[in-house]
N, C-alpha and C positions, 0 to 999 in steps of 0.2 A: 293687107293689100287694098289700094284705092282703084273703086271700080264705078264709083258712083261721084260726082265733083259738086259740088255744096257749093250756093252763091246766096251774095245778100245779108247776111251778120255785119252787123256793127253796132254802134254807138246809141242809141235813144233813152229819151226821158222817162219819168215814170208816166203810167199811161197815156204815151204813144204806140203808135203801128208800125210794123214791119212784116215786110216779105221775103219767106225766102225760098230760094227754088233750088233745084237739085234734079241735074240732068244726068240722061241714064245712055250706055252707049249700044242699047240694044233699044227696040219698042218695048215702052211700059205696057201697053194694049197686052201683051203674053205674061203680064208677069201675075203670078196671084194677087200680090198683094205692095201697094207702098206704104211707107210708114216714116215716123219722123219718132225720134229718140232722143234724151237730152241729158247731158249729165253737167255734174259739179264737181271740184276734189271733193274727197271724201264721201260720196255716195255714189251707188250704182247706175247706170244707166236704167232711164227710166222710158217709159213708151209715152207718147204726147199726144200720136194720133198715128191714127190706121185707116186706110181706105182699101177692100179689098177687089177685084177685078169685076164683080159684079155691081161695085157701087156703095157696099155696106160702110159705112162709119164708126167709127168709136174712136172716144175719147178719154183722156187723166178727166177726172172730178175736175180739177183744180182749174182746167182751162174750158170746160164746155160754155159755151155760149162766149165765147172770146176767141177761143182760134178756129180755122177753118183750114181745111188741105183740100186740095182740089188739083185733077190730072190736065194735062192737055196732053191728050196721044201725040197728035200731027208733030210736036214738038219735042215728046220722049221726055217731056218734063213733069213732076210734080212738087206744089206749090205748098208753103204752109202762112196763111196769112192770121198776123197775130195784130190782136189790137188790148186796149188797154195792159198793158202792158206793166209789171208787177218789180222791182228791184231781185225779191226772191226766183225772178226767174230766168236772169241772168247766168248762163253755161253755156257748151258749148253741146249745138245741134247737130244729132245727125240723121243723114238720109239712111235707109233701108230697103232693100226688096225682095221681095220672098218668090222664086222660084222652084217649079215643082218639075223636077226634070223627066226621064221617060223611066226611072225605077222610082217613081212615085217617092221620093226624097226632098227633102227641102233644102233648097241653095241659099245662102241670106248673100248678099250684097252691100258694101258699105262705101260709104262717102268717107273722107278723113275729117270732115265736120267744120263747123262754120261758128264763131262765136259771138255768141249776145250779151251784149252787158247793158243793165236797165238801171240805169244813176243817173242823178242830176247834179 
């Protein structure tokens, strides 16, 4: 079920930038945690970046000091801004959110995902 809407996948070179956002239809400001996720055929979906409700960070090895996510509440959106940009990282992205409802259970949330492909 798509509950989260992915924008901003396309086309770029190798080491170029892009951004992509993914809007939520409740406030993120409640939610634990957003997160960006990214898979290929053939491999499992993998975590790219995490930003939890208090601000914490973590990142894949692979992309630290290249990507960045960042919220804007007023907006219910969170951002995943990628720069140099690698052919091997070409899949398709998705949005996540982690809610913790009132029997202390974790809700995940998904976007139906947005695709990147990084060729020249």
């Amino acid at each position: 079920q798509v509950q989260l809407v992915e924008s901003g996948g396309g086309l770029v070179q190798p080491g170029g930038s892009l951004r992509l956002s993914c809007a939520a239809p409740v406030s993120i400001s409640s939610t634990d945690a957003m997160a960006w996720y990214r898979q290929v055929p053939g491999n499992q979906r993998e975590l790219v970046a995490r930003v939890t409700s208090g601000g914490t960070t973590n990142y894949a090895a692979s992309v630290k000091g290249r990507f960045t996510i960042s919220r804007d509440n007023a907006k219910n959106t969170v951002y995943l801004q990628m720069t140099a940009l690698k052919p091997e990282e070409t899949a398709v992205y998705f949005c996540n959110a982690e809610v913790i409802d009132a029997a202390w259970r974790t809700i995940n949330y998904w976007g139906q995902g947005t695709q990147v492909t990084v060729s020249s």
